[in-house]
DSSP file (Angstrom, degrees, kcal/mol; ACC not computed):
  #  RESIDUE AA STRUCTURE BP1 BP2  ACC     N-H-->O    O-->H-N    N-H-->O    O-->H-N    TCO  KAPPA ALPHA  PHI   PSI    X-CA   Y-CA   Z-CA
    1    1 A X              0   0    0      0, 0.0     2,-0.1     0, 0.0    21,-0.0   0.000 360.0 360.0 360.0 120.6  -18.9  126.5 -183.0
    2    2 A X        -     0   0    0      1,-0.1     2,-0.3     0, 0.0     0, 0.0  -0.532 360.0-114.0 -74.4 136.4  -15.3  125.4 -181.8
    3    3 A X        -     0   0    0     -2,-0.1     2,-0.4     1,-0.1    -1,-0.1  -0.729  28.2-127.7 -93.9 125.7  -15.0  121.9 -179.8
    4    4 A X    >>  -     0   0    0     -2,-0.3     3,-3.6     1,-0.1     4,-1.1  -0.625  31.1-102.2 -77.7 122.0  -14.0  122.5 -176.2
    5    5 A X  H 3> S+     0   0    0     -2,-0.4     4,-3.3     1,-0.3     3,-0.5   0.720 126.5  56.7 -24.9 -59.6  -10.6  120.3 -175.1
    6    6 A X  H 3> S+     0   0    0      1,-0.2     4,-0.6     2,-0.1    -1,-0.3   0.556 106.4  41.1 -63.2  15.2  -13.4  118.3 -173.5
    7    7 A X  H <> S+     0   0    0     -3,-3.6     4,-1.5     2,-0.1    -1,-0.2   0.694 112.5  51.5 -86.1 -36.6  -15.2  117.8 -176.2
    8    8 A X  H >X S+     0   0    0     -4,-1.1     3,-2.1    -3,-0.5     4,-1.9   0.996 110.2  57.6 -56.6 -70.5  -12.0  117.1 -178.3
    9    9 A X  H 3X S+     0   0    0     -4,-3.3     4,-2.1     1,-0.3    -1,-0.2   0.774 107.9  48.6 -30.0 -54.9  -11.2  114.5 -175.3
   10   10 A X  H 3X S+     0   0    0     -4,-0.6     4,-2.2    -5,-0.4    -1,-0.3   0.822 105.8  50.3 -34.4 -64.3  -14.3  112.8 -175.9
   11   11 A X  H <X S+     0   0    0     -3,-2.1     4,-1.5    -4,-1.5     5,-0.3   0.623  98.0  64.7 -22.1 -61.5  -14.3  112.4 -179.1
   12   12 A X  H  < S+     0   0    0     -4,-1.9    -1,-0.2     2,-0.2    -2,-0.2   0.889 111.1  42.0 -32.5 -60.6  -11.2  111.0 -179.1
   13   13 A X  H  < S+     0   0    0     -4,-2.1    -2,-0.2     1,-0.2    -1,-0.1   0.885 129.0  16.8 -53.6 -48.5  -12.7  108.1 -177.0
   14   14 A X  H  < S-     0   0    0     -4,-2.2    -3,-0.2    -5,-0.1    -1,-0.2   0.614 107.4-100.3-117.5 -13.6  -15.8  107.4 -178.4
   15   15 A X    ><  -     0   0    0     -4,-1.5     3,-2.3    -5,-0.2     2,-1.0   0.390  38.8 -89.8  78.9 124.6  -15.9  108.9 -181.8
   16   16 A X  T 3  S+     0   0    0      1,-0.3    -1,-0.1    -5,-0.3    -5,-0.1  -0.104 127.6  59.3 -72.3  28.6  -17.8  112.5 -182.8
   17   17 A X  T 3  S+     0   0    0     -2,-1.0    -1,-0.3    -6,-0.2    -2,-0.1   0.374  96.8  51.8 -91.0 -23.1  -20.7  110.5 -183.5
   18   18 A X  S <  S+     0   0    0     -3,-2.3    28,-2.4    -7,-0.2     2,-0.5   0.471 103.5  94.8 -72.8  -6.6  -21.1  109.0 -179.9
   19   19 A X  B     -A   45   0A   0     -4,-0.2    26,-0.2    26,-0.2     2,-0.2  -0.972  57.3-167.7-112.1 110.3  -20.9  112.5 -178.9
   20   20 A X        +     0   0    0     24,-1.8    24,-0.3    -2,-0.5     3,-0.1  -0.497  32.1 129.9  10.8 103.6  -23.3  114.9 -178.2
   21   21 A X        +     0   0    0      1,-0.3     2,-0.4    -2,-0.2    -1,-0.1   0.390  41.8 105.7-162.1  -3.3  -22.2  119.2 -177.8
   22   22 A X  S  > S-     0   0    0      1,-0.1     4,-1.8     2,-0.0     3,-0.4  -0.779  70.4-135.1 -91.2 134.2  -24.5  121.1 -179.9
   23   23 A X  T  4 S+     0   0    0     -2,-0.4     4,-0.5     1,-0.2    -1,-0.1   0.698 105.1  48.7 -69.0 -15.1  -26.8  122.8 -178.0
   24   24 A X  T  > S+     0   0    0      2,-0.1     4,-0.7     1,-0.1    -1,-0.2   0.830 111.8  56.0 -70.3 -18.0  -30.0  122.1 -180.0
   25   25 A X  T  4 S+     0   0    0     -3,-0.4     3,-0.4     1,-0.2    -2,-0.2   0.954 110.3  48.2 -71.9 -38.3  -28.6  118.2 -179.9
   26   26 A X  T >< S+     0   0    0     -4,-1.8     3,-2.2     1,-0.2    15,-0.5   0.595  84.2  83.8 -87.0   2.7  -28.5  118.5 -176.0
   27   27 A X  G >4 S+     0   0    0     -4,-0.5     3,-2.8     1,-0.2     4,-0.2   0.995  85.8  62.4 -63.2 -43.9  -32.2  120.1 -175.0
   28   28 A X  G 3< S+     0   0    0     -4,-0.7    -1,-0.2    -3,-0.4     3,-0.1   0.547 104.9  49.7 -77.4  16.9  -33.9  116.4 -175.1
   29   29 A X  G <  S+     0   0    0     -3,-2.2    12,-0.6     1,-0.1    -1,-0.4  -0.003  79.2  95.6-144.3  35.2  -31.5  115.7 -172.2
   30   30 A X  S <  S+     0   0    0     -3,-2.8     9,-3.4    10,-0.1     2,-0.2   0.499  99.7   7.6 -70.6 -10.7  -32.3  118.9 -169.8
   31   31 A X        -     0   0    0     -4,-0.2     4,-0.1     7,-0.2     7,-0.1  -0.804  63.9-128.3-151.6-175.0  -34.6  116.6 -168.1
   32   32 A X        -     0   0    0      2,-0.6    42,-0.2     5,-0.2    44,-0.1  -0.168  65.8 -59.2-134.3-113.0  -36.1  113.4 -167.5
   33   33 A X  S    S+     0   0    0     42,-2.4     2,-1.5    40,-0.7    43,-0.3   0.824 125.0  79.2 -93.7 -29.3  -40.1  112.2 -167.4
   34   34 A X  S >  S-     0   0    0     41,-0.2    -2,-0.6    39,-0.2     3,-0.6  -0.636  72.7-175.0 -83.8  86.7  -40.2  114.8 -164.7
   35   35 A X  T 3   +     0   0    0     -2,-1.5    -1,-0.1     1,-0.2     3,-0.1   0.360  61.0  77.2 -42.4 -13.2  -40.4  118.3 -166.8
   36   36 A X  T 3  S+     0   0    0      1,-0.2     2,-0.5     2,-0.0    -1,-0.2   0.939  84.8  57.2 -94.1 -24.0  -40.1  120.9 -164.2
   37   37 A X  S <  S-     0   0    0     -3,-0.6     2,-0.3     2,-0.0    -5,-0.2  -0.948  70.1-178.2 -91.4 118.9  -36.4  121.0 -163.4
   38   38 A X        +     0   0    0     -2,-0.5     2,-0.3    -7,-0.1    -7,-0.2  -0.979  18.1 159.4-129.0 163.3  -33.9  121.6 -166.3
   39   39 A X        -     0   0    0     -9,-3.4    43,-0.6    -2,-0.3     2,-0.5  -0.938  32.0-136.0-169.7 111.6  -30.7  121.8 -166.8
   40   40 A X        -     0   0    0     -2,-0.3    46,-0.3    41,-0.1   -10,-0.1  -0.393  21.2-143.4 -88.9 139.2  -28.8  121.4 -169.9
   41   41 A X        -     0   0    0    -12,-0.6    46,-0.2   -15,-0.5   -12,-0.1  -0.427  25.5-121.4 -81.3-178.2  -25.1  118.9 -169.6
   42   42 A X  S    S+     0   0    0     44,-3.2     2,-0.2     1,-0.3    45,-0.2   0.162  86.4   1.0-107.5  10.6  -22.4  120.3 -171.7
   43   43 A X  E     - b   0  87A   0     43,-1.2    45,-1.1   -17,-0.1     2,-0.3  -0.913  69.3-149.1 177.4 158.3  -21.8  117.1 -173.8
   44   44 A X  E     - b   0  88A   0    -24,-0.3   -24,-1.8    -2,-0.2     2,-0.4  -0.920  14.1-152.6-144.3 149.3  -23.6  113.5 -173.8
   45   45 A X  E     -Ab  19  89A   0     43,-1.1    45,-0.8    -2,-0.3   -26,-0.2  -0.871  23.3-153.4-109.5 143.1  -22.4  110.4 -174.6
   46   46 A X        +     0   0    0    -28,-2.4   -27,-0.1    -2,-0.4    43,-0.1  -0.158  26.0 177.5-109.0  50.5  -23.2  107.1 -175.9
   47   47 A X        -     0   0    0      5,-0.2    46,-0.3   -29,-0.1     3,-0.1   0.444  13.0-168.5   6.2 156.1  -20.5  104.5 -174.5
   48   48 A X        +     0   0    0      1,-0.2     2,-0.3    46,-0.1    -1,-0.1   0.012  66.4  37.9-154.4  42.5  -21.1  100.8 -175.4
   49   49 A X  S >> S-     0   0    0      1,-0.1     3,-1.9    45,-0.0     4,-0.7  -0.763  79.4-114.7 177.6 111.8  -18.6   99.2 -173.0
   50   50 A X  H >> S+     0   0    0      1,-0.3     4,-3.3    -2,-0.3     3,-1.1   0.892 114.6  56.8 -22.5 -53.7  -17.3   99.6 -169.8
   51   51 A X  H 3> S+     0   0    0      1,-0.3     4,-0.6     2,-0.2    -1,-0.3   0.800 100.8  57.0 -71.7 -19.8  -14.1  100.4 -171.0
   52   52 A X  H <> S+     0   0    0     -3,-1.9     4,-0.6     2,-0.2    -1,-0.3   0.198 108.9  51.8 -87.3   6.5  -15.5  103.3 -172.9
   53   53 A X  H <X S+     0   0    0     -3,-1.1     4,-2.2    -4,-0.7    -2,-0.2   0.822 102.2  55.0 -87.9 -51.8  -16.9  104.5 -169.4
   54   54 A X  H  X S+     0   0    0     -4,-3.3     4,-2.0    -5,-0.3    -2,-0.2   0.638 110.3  45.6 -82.8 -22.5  -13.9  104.3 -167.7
   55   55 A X  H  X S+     0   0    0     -4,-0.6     4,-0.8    -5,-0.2    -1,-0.2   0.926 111.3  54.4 -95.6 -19.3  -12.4  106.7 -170.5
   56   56 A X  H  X S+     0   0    0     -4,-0.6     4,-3.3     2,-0.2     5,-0.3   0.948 111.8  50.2 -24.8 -60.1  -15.6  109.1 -170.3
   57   57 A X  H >X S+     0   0    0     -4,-2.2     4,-0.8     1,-0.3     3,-0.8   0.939 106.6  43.1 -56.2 -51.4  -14.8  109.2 -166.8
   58   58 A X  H 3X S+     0   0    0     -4,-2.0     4,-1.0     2,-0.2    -1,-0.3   0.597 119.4  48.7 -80.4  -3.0  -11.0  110.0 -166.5
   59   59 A X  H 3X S+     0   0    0     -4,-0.8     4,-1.2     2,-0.2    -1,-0.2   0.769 116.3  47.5 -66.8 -28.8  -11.6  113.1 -169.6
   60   60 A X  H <<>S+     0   0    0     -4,-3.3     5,-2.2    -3,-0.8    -2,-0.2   0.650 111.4  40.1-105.4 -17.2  -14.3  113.8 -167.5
   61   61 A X  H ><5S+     0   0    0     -4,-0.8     3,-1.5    -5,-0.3    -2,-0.2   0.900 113.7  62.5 -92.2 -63.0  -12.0  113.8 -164.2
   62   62 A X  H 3<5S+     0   0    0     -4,-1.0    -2,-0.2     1,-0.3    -3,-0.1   0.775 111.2  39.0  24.0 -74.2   -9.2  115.8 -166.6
   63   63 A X  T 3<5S-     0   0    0     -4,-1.2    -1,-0.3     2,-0.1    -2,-0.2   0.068 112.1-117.3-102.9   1.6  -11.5  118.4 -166.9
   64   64 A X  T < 5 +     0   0    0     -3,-1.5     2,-0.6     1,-0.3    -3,-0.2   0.613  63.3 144.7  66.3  40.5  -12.9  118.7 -163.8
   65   65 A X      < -     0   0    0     -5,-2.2    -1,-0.3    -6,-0.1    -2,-0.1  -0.760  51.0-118.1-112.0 139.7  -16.4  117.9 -164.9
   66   66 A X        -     0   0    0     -2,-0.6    21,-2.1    18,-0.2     2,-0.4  -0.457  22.0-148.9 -77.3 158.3  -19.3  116.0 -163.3
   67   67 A X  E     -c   87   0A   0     19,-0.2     2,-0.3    -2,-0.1    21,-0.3  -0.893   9.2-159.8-125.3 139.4  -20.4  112.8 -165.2
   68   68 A X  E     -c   88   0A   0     19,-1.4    21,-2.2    -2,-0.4     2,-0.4  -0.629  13.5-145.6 -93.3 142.9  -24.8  111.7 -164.8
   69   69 A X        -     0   0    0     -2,-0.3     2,-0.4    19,-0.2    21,-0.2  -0.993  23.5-174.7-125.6 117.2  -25.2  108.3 -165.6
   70   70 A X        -     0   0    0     19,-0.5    21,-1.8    -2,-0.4    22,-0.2  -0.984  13.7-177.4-138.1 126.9  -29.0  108.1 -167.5
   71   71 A X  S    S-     0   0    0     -2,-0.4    21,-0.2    19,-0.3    41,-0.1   0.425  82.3 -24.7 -39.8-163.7  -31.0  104.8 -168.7
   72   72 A X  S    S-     0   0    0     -2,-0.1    -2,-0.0     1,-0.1    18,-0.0   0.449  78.3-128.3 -39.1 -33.5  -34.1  105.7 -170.4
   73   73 A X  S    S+     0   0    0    -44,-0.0   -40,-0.7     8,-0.0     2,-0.5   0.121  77.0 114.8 103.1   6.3  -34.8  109.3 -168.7
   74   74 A X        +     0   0    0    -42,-0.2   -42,-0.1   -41,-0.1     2,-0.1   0.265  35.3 118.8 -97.1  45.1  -38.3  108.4 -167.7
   75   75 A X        -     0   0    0     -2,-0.5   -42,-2.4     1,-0.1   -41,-0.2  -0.349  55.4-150.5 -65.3 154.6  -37.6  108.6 -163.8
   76   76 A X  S    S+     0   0    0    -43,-0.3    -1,-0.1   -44,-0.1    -2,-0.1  -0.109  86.8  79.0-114.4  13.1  -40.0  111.3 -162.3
   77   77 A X  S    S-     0   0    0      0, 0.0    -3,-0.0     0, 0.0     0, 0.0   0.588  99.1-125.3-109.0 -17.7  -37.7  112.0 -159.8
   78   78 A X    >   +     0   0    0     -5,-0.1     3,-0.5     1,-0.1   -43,-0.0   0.933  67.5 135.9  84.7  24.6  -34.8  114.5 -162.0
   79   79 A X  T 3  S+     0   0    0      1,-0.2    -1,-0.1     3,-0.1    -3,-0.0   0.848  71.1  40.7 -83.7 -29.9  -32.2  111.8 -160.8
   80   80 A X  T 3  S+     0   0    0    -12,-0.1    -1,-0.2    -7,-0.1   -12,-0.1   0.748  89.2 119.6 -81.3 -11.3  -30.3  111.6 -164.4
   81   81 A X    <   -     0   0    0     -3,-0.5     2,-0.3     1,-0.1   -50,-0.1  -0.116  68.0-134.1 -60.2 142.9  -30.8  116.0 -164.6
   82   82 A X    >   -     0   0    0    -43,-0.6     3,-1.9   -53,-0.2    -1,-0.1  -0.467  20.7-144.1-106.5  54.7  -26.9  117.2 -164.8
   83   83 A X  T 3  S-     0   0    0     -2,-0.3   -17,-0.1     1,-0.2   -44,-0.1   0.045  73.0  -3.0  31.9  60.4  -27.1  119.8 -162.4
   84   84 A X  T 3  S-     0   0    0      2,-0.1    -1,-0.2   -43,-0.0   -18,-0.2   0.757 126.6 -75.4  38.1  36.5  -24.9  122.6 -163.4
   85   85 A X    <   +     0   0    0     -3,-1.9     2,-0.3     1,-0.1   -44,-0.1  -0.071  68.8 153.1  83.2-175.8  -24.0  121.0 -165.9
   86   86 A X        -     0   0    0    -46,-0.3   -44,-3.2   -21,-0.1   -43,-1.2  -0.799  57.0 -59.0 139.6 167.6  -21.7  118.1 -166.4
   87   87 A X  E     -bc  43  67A   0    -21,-2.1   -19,-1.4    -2,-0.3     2,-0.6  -0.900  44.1-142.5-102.5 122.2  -21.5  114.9 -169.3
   88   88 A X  E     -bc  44  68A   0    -45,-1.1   -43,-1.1    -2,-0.5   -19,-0.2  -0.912   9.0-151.1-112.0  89.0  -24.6  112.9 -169.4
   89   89 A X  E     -b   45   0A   0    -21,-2.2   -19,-0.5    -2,-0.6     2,-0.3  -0.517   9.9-163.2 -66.2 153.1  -23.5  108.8 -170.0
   90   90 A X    >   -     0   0    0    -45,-0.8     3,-0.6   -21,-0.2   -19,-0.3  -0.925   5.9-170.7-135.5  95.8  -26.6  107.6 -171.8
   91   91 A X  G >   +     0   0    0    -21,-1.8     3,-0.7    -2,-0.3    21,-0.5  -0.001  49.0 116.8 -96.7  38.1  -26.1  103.5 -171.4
   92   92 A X  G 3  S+     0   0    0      1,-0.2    -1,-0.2   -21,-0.2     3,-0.1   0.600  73.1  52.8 -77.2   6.7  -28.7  102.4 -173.5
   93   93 A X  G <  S+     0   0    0     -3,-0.6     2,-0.3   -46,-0.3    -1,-0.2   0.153  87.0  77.8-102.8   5.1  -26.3  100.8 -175.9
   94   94 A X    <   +     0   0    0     -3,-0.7    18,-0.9     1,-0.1    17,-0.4  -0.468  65.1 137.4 -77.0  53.9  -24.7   98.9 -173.1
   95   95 A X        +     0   0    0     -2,-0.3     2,-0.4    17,-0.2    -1,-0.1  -0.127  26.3 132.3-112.8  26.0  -28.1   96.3 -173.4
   96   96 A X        -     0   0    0     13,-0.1    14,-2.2    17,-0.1     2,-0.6  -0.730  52.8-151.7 -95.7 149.4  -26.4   93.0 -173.2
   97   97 A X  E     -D  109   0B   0     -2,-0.4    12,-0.2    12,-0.2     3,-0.1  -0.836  18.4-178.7-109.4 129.9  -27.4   90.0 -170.9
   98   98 A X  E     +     0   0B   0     10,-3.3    11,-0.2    -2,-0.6    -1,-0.2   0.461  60.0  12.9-117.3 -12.7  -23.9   88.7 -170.7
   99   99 A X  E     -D  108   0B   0      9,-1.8     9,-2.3    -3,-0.1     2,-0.5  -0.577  49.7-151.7 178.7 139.1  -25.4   85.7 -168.5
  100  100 A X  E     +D  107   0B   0      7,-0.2     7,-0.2    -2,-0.2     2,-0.1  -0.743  11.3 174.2-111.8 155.8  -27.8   83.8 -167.3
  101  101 A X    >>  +     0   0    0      5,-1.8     3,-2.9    -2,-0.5     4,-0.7  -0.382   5.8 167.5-140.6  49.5  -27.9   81.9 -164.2
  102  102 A X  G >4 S+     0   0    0      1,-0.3     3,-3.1     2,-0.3    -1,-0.2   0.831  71.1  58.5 -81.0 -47.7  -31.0   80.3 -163.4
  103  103 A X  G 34 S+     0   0    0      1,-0.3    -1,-0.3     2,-0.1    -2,-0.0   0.426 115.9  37.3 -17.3 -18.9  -30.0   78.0 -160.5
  104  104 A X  G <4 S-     0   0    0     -3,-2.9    -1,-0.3     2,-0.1    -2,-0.3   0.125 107.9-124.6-121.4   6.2  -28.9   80.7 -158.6
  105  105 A X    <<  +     0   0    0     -3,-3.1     2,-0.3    -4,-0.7    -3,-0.2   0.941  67.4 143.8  57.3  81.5  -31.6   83.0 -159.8
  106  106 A X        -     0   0    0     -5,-0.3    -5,-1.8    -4,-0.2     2,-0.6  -0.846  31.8-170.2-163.3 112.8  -28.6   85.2 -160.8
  107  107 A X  E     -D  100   0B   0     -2,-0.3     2,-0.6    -7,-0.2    -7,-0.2  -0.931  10.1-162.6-105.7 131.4  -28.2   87.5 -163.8
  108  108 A X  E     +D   99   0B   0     -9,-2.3   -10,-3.3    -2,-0.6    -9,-1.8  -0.905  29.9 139.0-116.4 124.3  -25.5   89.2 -165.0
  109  109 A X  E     -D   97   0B   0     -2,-0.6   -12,-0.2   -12,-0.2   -14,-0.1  -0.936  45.9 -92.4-136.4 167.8  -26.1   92.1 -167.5
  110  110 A X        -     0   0    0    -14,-2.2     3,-0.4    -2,-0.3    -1,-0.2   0.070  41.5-105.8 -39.2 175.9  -25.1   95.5 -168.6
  111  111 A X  S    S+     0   0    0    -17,-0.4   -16,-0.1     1,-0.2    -1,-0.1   0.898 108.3  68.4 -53.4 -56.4  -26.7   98.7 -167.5
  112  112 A X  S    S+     0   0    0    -18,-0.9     2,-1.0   -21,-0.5   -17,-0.2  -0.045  71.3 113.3 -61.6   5.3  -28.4   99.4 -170.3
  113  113 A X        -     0   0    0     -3,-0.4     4,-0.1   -19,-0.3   -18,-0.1  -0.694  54.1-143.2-117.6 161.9  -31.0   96.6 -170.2
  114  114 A X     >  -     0   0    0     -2,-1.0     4,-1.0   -22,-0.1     5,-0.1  -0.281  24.2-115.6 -82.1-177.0  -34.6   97.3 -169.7
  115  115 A X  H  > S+     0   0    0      2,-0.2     4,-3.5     1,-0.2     5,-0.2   0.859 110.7  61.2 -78.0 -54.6  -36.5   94.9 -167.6
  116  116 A X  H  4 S+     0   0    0      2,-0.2     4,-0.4     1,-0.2    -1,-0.2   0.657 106.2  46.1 -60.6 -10.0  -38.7   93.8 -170.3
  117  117 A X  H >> S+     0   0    0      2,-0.2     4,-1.4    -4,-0.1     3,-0.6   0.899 111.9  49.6 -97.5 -37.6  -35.9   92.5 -172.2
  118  118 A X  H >X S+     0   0    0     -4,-1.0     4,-1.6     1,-0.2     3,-0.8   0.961 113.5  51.7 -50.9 -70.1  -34.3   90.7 -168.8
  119  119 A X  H 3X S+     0   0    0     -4,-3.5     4,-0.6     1,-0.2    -1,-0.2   0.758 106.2  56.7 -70.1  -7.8  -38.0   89.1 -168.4
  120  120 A X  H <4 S+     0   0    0     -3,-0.6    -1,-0.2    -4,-0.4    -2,-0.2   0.778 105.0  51.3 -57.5 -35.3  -37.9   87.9 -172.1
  121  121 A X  H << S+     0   0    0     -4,-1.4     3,-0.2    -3,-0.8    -2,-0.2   0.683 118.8  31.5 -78.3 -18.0  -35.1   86.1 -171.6
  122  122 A X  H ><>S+     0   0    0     -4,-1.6     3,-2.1     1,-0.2     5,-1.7   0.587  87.9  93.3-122.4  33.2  -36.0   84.5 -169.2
  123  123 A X  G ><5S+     0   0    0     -4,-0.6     3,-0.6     1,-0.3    -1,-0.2   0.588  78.8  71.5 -76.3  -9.8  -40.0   84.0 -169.4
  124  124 A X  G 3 5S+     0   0    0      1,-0.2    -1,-0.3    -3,-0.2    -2,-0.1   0.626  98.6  51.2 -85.4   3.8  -39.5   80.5 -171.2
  125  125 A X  G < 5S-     0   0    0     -3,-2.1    -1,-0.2     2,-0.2    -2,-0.2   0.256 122.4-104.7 -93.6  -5.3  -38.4   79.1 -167.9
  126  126 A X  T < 5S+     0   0    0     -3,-0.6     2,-0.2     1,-0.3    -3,-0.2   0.770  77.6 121.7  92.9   3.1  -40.8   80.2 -166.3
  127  127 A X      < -     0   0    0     -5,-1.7    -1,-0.3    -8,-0.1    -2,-0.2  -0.665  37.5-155.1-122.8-176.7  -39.2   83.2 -164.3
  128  128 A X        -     0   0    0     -2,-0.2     2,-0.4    -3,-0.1    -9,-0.1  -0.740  23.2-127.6 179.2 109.3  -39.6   86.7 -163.9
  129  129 A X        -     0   0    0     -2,-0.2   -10,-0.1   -14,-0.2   -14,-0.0  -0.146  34.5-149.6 -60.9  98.7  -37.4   89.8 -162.9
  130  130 A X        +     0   0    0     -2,-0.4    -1,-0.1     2,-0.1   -15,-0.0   0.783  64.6  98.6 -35.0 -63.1  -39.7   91.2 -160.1
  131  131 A X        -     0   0    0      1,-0.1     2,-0.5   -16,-0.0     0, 0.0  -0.019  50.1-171.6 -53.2 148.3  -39.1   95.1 -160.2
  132  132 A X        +     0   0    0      4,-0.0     2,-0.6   -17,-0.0    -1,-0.1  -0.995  14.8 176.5-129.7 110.1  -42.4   96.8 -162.4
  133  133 A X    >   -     0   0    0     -2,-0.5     3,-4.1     1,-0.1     4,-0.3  -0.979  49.9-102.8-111.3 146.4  -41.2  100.6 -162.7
  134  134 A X  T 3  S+     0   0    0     -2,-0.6     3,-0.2     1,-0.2    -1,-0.1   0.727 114.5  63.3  -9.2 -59.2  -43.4  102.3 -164.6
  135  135 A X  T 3  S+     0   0    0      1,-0.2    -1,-0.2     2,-0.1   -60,-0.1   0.473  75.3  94.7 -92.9  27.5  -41.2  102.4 -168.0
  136  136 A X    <         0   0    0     -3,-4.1    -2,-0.2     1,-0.3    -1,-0.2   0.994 360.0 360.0 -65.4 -50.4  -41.2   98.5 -168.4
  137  137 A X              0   0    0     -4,-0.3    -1,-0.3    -3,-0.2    -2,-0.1   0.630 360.0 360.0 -44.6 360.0  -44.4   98.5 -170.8
């Protein structure tokens, strides 16, 4: 199987292991907790930086391809699904709390961190990041 210039582009960016193009490697990301709509993306990537977003985006802008942005996939709602396709950002390796701010009740983090990790940090103080979805446990 031959790497399509986006794929190449990609690659470039992130390194052929942050990349995702073989189609058995892309079935687990035709959906999300919701099973009945799928729809396989043409590539996914695992980014660990902003700046590695921003070069996802413009190969992905290059090539005239839509970019999905997906967290965890267990939404029931098909919001992370890539539609007719498209590059499927995966930011669960962007999972850093880059600061905490407890006087202002203010966090700053990454995309990529779950709630349960956000309420670890800050459960010896005594606080506690409100939203309960469903995949915090």
């Amino acid at each position: 199987m031959t790497r399509s210039p986006l794929i190449r582009d990609l690659c470039k960016q992130l390194g052929a292991k942050n990349v995702l193009w073989a189609p058995s490697d892309l079935a687990v990301y035709d959906c999300d907790a919701y099973t009945v709509q799928r729809s396989r993306p043409d590539a996914v990537v695992f980014p660990d930086s902003t700046r590695q977003v921003a070069a996802v985006v413009k190969a992905c802008r290059k090539h005239q391809v839509p970019v999905v942005a997906r967290g965890a996939g267990t939404s029931l709602a098909g919001g992370c699904v890539p539609v007719g396709g498209g590059v499927v950002v995966m930011l669960t390796r962007m999972n850093r709390i880059v600061e905490i701010d407890l006087r202002n009740r203010m966090a700053l983090v990454e995309a990529g961190v779950r709630n349960n990790q956000l309420n670890g940090a800050v459960a010896a103080d005594a606080y506690h990041f409100a939203p309960d979805p469903s995949s915090q446990g």
